[in-house]
N, C-alpha and C positions, 0 to 999 in steps of 0.2 A: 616191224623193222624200224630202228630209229635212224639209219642211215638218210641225208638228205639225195633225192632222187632228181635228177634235170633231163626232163625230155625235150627233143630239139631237134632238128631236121638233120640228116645227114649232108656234110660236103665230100668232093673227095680226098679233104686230110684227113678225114674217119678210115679211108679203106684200110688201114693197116691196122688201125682196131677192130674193124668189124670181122678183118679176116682172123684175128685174133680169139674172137667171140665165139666165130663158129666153129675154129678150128680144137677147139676146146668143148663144144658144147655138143654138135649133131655124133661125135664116136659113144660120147657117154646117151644121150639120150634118147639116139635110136636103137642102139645095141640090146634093148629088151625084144624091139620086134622086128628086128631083119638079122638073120645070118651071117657069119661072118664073111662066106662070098659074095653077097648084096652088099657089103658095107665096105670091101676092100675095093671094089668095083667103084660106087656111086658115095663115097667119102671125098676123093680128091677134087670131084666133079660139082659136089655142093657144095663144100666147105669156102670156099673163097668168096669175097665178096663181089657184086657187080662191078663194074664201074657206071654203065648205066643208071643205074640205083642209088649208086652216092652223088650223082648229080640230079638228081628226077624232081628234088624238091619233096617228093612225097613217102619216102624213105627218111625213118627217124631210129635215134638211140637215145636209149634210157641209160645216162650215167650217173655212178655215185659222185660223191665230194671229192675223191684222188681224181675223176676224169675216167676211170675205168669203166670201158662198156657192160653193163648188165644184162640188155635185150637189145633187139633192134629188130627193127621191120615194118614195111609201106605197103603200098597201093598204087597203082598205074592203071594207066588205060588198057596199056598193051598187055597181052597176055607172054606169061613166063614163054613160051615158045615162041614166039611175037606176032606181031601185027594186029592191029587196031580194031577192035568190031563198035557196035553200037557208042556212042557216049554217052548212056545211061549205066554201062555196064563194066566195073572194076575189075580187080586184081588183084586178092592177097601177095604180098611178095616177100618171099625168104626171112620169115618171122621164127627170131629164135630167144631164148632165154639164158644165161648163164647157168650151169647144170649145179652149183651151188648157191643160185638167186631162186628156182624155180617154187611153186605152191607160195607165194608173197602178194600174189597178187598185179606182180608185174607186168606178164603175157596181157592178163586184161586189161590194164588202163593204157599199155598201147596199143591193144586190141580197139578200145573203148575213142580211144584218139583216132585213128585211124579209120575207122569209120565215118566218122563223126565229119573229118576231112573230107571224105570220099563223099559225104552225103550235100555237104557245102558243094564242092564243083559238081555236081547232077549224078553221079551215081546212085540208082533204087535197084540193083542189083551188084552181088559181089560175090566173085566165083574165086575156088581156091585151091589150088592142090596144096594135100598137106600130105607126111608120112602117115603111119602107122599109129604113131604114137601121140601124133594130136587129136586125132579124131574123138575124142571124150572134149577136150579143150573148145575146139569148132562148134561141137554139137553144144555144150555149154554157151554157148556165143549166140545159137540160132541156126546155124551152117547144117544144113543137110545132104547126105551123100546121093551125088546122082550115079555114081562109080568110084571105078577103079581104073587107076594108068598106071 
């Protein structure tokens, strides 16, 4: 990819991008492995972005040179369903890809940040729900499945 790449925290003047990103990206890229009544369901429900999140600090996007979102996605204390356990212990959060940015290498170098952050303020554990369709990505990462929600 020659495109010049800025990754950077999210604020919430991102939300409209990022609602942008997903809204674009989770119909194409989970549509291999959920149904179309899983997805008519749990489409409107994911697709938006936090606002939470886009003030968290630890919620980033990867944009190109126009400022156009390519990925995005953080880490928190609190878990997606909330509330706070150990402070050793993270939170992948709403990590997604542009569905014509994807296999570039993207997902991982914010993977790869994100981490990295997570391990700077005390996290040695990071737990993650992901769909269907990342769990090759995850398991690439180190992420091993303890289940299914």
């Amino acid at each position: 990819m020659t495109e010049d790449i800025t990754l950077r925290a999210c604020t919430g003047a991102d939300t409209p991008a990022v609602d942008k990103l997903l809204a674009a990206s989770y119909p194409v890229l989970l549509k291999p492995d959920y149904p179309p009544s899983t997805l008519v369901l749990a489409l409107p429900l994911i697709s938006r972005a936090r606002p939470e999140l886009m003030r968290c600090g630890t919620y980033y996007m990867m944009e190109g040179a126009e400022g156009r979102a390519l990925a995005a996605g953080g880490w928190t204390f609190s878990a997606p369903q909330g509330g706070v356990g150990p402070r050793h212990v993270g939170h992948i959060r709403h990590v997604v890809t542009d569905p014509g940015h994807t296999r570039r290498g993207l997902g991982s170098a914010l993977m790869r940040h994100i981490l990295a952050e997570a391990l700077r303020h005390g996290v040695t554990v990071m737990r993650c729900h992901r769909p269907r369709t990342a769990v090759p990505f995850y398991k690439s990462l180190g992420f091993r499945a303890l289940g299914h929600v």
